[in-house]
mmCIF file as gemmi writes it, N, C-alpha and C atoms, coordinates in Angstrom:
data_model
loop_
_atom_site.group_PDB
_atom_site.id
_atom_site.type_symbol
_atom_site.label_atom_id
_atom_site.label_alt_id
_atom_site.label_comp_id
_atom_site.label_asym_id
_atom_site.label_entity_id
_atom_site.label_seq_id
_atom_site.pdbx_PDB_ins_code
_atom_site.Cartn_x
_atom_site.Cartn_y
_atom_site.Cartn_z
_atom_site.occupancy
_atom_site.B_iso_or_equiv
_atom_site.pdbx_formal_charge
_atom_site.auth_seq_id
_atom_site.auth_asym_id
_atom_site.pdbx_PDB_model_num
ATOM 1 N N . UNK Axp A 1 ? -60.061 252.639 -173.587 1 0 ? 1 A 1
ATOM 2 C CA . UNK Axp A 1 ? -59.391 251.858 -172.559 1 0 ? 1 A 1
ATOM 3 C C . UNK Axp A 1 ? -58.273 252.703 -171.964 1 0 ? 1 A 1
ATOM 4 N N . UNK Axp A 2 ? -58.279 252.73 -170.799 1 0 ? 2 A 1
ATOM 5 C CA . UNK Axp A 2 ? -57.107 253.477 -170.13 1 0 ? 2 A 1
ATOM 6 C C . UNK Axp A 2 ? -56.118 252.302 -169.733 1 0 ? 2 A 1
ATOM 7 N N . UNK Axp A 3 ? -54.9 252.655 -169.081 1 0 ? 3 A 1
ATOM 8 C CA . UNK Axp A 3 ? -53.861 252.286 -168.752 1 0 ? 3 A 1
ATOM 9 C C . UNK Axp A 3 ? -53.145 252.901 -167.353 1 0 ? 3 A 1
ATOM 10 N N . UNK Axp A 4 ? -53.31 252.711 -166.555 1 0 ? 4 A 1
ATOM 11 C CA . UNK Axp A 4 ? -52.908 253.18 -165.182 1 0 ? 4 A 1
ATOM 12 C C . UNK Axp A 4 ? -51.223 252.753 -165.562 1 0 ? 4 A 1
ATOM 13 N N . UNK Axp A 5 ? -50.995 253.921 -164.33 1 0 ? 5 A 1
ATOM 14 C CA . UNK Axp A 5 ? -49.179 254.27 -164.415 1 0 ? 5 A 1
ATOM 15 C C . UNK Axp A 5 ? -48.509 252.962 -164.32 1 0 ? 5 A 1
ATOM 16 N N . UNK Axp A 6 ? -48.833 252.232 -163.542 1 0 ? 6 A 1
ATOM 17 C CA . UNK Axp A 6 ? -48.226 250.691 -163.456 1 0 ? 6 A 1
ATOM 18 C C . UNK Axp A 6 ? -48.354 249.888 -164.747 1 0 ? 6 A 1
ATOM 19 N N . UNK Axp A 7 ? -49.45 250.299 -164.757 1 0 ? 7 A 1
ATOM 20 C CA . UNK Axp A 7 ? -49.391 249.298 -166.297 1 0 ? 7 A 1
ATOM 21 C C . UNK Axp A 7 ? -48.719 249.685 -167.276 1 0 ? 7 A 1
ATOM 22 N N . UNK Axp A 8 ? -48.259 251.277 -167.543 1 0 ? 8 A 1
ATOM 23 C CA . UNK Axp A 8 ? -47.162 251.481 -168.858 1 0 ? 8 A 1
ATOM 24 C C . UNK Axp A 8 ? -45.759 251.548 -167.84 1 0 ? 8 A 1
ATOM 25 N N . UNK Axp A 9 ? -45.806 251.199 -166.809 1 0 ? 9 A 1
ATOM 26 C CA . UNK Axp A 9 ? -44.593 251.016 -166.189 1 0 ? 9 A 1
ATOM 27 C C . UNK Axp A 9 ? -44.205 249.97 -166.187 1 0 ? 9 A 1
ATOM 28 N N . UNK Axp A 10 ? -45.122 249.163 -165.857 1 0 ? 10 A 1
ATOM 29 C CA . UNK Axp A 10 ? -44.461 247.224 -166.401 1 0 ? 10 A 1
ATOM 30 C C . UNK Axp A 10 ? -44.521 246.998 -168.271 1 0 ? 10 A 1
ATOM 31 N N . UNK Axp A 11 ? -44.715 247.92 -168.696 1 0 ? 11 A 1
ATOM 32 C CA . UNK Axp A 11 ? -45.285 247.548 -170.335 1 0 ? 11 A 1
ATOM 33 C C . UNK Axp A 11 ? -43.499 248.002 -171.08 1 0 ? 11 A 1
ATOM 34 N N . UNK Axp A 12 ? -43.115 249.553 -169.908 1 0 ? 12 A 1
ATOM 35 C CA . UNK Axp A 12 ? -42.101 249.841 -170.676 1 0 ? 12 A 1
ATOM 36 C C . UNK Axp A 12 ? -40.607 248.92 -169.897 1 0 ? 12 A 1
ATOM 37 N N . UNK Axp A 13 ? -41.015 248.436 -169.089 1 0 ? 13 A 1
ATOM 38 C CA . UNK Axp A 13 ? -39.58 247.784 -168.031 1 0 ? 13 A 1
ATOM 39 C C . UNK Axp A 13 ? -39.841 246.032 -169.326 1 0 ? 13 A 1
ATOM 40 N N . UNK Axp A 14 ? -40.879 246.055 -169.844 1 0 ? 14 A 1
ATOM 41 C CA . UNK Axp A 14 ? -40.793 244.863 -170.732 1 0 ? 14 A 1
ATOM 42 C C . UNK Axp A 14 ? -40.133 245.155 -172.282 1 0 ? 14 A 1
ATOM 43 N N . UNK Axp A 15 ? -40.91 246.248 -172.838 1 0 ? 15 A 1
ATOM 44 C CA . UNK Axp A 15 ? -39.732 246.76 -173.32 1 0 ? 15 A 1
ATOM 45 C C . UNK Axp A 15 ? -38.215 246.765 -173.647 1 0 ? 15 A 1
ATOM 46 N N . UNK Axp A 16 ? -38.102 247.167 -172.669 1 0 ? 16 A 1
ATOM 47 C CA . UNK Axp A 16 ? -36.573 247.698 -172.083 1 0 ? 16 A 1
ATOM 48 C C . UNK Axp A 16 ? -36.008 245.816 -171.693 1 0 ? 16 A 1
ATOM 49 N N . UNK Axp A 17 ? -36.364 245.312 -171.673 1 0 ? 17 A 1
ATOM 50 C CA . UNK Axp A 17 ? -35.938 243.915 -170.99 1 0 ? 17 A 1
ATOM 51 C C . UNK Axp A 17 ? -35.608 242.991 -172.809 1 0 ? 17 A 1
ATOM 52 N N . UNK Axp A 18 ? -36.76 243.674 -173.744 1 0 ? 18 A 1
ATOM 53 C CA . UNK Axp A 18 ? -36.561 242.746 -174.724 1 0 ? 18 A 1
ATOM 54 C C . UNK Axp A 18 ? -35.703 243.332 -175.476 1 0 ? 18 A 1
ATOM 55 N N . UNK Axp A 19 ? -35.253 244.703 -175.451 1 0 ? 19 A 1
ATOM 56 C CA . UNK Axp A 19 ? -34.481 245.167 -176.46 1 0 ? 19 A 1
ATOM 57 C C . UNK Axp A 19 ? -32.907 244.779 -175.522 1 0 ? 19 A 1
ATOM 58 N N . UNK Axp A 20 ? -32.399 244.753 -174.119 1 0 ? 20 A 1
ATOM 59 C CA . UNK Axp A 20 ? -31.063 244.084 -173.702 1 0 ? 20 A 1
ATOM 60 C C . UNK Axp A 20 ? -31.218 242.908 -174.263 1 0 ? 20 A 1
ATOM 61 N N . UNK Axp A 21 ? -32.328 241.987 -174.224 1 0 ? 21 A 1
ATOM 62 C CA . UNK Axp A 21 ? -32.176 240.445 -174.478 1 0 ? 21 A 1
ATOM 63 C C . UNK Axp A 21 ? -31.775 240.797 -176.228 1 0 ? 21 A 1
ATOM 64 N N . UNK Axp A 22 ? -32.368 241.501 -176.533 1 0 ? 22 A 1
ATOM 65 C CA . UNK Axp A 22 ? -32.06 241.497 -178.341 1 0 ? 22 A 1
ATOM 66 C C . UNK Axp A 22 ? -30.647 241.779 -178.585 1 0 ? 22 A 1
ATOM 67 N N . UNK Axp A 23 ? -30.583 242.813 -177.993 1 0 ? 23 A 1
ATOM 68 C CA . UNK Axp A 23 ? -28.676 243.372 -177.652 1 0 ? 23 A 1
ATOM 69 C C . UNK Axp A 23 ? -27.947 241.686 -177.478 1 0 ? 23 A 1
ATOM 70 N N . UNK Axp A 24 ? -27.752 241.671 -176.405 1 0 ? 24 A 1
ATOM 71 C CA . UNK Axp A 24 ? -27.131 240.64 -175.923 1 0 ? 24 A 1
ATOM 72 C C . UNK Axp A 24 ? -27.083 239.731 -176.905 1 0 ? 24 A 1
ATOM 73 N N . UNK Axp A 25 ? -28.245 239.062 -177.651 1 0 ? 25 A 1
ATOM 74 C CA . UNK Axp A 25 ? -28.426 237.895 -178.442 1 0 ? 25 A 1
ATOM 75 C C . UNK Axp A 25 ? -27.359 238.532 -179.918 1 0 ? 25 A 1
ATOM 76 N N . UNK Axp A 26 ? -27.702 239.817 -180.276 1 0 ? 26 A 1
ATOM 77 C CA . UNK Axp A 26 ? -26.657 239.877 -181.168 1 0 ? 26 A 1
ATOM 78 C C . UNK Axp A 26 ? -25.314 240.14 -181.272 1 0 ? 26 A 1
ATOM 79 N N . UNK Axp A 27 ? -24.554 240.261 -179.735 1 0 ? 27 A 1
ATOM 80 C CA . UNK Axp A 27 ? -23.29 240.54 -179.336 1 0 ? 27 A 1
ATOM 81 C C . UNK Axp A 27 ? -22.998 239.027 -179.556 1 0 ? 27 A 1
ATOM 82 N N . UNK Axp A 28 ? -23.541 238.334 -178.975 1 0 ? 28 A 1
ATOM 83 C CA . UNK Axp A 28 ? -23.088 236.603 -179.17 1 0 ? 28 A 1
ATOM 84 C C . UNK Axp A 28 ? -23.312 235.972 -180.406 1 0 ? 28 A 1
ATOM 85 N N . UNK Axp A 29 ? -24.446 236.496 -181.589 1 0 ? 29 A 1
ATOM 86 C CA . UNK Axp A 29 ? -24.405 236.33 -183.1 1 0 ? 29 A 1
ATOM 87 C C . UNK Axp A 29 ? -22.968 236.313 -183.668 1 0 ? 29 A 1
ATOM 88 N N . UNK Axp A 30 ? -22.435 237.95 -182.97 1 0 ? 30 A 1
ATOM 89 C CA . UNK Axp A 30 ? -21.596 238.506 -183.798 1 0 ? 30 A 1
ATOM 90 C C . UNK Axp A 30 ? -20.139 238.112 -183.307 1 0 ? 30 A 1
ATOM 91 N N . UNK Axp A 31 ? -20.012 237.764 -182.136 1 0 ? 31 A 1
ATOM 92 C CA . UNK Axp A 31 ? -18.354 236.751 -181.694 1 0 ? 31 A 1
ATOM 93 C C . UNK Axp A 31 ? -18.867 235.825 -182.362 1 0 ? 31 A 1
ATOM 94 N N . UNK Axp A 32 ? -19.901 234.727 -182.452 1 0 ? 32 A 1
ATOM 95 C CA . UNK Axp A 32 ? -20.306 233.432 -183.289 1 0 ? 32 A 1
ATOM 96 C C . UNK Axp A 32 ? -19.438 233.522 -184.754 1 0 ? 32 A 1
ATOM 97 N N . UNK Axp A 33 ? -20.455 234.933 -185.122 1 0 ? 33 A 1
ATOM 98 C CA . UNK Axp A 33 ? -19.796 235.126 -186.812 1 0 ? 33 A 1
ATOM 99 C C . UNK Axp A 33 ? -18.189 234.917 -186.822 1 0 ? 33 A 1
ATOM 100 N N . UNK Axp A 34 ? -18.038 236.259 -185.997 1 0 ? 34 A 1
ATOM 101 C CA . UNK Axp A 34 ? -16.247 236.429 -186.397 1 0 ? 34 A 1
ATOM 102 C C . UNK Axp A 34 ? -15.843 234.926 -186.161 1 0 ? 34 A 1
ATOM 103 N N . UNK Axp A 35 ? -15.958 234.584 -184.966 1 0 ? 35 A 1
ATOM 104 C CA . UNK Axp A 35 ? -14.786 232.851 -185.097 1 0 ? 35 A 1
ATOM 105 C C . UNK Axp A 35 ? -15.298 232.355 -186.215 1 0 ? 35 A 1
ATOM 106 N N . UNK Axp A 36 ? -16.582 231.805 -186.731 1 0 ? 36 A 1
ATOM 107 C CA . UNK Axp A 36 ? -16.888 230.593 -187.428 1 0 ? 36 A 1
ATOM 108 C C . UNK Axp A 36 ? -16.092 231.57 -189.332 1 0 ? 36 A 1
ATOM 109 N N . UNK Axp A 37 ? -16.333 233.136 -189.312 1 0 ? 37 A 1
ATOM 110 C CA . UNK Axp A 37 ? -16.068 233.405 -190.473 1 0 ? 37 A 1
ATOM 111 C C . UNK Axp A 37 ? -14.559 233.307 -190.955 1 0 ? 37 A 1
ATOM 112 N N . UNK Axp A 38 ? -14.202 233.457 -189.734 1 0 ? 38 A 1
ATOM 113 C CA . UNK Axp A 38 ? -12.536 234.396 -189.777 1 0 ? 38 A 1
ATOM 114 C C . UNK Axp A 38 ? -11.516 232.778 -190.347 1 0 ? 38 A 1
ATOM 115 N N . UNK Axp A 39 ? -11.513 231.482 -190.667 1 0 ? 39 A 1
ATOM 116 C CA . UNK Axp A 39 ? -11.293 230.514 -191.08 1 0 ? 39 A 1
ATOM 117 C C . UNK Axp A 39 ? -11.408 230.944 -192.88 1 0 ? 39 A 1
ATOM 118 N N . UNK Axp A 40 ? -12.466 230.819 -192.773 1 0 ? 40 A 1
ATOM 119 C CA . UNK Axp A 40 ? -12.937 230.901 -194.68 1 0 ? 40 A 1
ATOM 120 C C . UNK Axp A 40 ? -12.31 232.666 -195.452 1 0 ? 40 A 1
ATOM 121 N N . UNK Axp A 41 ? -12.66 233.802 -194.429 1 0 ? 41 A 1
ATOM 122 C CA . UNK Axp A 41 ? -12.18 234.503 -194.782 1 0 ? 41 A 1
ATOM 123 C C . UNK Axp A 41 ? -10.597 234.679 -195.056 1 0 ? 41 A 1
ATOM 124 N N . UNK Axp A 42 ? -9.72 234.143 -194.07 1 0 ? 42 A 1
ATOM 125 C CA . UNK Axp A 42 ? -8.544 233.905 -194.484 1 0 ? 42 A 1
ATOM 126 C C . UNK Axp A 42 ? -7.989 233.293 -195.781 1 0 ? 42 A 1
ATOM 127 N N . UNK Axp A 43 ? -8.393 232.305 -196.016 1 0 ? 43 A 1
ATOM 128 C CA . UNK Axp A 43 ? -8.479 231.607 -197.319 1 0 ? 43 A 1
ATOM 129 C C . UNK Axp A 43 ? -8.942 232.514 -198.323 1 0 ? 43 A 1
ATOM 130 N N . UNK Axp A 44 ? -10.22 233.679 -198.298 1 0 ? 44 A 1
ATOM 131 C CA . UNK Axp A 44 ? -10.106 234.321 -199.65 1 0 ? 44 A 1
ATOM 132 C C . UNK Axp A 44 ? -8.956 235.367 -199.568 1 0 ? 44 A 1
ATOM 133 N N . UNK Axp A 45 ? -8.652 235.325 -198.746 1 0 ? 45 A 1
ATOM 134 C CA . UNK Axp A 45 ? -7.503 237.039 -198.602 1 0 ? 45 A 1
ATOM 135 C C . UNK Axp A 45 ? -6.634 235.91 -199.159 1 0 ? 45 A 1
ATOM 136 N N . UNK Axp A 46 ? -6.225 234.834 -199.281 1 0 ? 46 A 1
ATOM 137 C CA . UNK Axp A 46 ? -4.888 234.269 -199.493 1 0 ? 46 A 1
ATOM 138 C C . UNK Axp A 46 ? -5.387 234.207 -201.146 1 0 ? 46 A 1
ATOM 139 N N . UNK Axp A 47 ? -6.402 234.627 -201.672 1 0 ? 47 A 1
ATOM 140 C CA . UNK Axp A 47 ? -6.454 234.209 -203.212 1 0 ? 47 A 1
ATOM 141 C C . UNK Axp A 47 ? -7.308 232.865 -203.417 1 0 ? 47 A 1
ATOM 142 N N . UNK Axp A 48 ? -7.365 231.868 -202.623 1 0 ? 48 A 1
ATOM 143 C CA . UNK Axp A 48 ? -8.243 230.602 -203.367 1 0 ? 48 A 1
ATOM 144 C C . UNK Axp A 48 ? -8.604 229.864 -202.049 1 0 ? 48 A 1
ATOM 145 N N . UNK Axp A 49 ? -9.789 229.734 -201.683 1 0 ? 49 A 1
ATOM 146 C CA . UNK Axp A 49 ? -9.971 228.647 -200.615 1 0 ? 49 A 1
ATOM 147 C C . UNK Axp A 49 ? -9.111 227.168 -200.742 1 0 ? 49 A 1
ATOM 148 N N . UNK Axp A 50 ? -9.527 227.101 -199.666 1 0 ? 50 A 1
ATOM 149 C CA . UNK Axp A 50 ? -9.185 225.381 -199.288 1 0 ? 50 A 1
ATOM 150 C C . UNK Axp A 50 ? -10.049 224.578 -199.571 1 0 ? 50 A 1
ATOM 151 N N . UNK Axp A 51 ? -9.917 223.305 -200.285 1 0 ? 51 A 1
ATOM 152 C CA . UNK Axp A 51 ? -10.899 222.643 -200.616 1 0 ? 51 A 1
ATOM 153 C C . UNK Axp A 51 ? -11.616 221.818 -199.425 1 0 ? 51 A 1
ATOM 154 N N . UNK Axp A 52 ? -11.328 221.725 -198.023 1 0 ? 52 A 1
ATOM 155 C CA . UNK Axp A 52 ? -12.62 221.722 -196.998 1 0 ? 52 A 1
ATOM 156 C C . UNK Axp A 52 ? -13.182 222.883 -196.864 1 0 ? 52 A 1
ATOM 157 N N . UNK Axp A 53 ? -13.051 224.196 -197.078 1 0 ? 53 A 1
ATOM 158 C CA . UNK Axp A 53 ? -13.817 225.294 -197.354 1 0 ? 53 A 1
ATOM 159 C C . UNK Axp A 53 ? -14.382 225.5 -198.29 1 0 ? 53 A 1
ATOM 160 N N . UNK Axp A 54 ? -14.071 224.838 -199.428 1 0 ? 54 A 1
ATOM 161 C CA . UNK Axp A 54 ? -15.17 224.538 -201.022 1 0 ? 54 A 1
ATOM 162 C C . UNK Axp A 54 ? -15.984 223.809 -200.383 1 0 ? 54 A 1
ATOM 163 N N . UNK Axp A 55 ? -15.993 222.446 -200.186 1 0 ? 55 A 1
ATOM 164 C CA . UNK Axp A 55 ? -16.795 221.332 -199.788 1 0 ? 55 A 1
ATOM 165 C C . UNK Axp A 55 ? -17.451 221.895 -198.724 1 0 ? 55 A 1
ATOM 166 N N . UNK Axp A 56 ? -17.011 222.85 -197.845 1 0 ? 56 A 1
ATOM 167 C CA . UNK Axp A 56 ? -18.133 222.935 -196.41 1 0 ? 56 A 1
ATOM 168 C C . UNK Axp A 56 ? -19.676 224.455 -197.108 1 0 ? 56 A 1
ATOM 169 N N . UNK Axp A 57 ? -18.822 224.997 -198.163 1 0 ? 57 A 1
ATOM 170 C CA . UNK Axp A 57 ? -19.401 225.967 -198.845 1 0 ? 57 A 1
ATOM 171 C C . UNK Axp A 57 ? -20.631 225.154 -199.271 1 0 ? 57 A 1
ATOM 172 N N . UNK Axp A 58 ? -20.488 224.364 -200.35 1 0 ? 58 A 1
ATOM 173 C CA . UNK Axp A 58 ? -21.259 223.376 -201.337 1 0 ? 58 A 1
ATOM 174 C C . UNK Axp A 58 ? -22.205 222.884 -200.074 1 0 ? 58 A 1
ATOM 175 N N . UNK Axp A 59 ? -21.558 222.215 -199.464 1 0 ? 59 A 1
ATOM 176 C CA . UNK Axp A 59 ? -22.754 221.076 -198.26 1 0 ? 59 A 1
ATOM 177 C C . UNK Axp A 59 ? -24.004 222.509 -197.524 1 0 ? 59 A 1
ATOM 178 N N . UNK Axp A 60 ? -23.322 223.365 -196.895 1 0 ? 60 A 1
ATOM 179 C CA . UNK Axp A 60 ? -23.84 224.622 -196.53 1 0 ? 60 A 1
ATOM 180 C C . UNK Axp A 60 ? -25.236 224.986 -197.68 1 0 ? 60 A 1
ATOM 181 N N . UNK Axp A 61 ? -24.911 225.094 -198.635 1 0 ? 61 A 1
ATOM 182 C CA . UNK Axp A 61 ? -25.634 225.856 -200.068 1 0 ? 61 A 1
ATOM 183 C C . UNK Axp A 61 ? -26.815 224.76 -200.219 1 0 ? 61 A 1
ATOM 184 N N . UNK Axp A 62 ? -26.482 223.481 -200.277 1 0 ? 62 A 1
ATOM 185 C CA . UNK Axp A 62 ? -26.919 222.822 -200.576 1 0 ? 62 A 1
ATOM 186 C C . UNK Axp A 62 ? -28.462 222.028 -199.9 1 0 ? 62 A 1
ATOM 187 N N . UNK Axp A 63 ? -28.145 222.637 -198.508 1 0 ? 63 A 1
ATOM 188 C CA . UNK Axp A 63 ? -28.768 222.212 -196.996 1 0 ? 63 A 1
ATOM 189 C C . UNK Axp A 63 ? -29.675 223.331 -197.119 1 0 ? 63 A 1
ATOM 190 N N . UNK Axp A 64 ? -29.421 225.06 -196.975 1 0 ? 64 A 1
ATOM 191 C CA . UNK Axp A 64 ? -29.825 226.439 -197.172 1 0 ? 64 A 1
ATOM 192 C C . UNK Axp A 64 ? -31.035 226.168 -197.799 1 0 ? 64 A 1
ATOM 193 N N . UNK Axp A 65 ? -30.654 225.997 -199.657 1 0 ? 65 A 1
ATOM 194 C CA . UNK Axp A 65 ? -30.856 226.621 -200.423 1 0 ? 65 A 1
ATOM 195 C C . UNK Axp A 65 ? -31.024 225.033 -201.866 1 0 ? 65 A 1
ATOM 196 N N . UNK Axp A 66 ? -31.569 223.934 -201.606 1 0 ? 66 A 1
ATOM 197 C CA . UNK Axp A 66 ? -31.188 223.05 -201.941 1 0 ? 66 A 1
ATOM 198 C C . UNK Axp A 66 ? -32.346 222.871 -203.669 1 0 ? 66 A 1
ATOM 199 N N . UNK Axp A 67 ? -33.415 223.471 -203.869 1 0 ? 67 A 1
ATOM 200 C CA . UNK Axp A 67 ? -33.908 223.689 -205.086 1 0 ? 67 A 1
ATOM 201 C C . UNK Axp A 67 ? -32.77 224.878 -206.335 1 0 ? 67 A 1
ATOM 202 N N . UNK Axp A 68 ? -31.842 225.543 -205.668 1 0 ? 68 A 1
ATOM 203 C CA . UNK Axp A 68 ? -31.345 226.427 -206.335 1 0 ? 68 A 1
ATOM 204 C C . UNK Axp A 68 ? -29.392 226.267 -205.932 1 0 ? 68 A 1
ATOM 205 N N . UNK Axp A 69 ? -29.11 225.148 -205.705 1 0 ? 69 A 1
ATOM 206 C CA . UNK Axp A 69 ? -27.812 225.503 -204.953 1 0 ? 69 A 1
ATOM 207 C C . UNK Axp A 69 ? -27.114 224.55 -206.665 1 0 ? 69 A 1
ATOM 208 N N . UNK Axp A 70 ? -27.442 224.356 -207.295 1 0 ? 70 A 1
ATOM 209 C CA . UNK Axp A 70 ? -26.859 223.998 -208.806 1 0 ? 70 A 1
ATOM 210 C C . UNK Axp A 70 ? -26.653 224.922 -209.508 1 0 ? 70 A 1
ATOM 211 N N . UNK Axp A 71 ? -27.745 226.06 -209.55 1 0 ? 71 A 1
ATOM 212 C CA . UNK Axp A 71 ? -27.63 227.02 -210.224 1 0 ? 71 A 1
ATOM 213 C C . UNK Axp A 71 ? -26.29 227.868 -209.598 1 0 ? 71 A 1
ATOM 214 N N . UNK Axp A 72 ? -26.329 227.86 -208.414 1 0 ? 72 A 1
ATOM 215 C CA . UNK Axp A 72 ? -25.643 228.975 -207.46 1 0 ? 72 A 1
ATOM 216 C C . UNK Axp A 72 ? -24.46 228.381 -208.411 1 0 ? 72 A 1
ATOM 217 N N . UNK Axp A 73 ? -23.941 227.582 -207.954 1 0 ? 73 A 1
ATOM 218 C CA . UNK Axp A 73 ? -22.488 226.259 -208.141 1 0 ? 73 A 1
ATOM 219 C C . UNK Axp A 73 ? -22.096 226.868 -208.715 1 0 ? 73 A 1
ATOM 220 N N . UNK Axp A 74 ? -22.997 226.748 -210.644 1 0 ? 74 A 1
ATOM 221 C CA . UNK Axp A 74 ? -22.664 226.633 -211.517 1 0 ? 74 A 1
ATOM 222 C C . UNK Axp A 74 ? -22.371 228.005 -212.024 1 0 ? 74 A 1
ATOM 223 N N . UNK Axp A 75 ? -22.708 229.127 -211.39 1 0 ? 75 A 1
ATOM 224 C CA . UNK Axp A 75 ? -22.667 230.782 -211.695 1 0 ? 75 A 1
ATOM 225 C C . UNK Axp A 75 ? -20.975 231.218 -212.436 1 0 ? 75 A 1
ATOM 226 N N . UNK Axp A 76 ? -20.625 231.559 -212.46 1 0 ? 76 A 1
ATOM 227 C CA . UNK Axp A 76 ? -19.053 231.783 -213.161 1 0 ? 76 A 1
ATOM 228 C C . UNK Axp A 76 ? -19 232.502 -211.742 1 0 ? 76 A 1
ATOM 229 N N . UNK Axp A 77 ? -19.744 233.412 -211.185 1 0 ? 77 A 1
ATOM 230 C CA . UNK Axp A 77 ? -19.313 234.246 -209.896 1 0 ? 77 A 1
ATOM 231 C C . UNK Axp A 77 ? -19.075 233.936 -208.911 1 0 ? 77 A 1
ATOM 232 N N . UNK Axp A 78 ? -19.629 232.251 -208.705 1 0 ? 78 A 1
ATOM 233 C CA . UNK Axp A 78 ? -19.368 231.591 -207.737 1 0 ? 78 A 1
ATOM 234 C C . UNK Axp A 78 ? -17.564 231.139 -207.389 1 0 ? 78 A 1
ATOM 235 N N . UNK Axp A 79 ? -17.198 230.658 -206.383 1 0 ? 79 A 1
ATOM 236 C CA . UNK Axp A 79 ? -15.796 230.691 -206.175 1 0 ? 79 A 1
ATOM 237 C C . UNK Axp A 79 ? -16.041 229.021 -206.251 1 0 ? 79 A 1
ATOM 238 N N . UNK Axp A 80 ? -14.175 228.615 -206.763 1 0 ? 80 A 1
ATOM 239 C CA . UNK Axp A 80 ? -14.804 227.508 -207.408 1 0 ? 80 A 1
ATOM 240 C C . UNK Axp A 80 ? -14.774 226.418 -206.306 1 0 ? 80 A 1
């Protein structure tokens, strides 16, 4: 099967279109992260969360990860 110039010319401008959309989608992941993290992270730099940051942890884990989020809890490594 051949491929005429147009056709790897629209193949690579598609390309090129999904890797900005991929860009883009993870520039807005990553402002998402920082605001939603930069709350909870404060709290461990201070030494001990806040207990709406325990409770939003637990509900989070629990929703995720809900066959294994007892075990998680209960880990000694877990924060309490």
């Amino acid at each position: 099967m051949t491929t005429s110039p147009t056709g790897t010319v629209h193949r690579d401008l598609a390309v090129w279109q999904q890797a900005a959309a991929a860009e883009e989608a993870f520039r807005h992941l990553q402002v998402t992260y920082q605001q939603a993290a930069a709350p909870a992270l404060a709290d461990l730099a201070r030494g001990m969360p806040q207990a709406t940051t325990i409770s939003r942890f637990e509900q989070d884990l629990r929703t995720v990860i809900p066959d294994h989020a007892d075990r998680v809890l209960a880990d000694p490594a877990c924060p309490p």
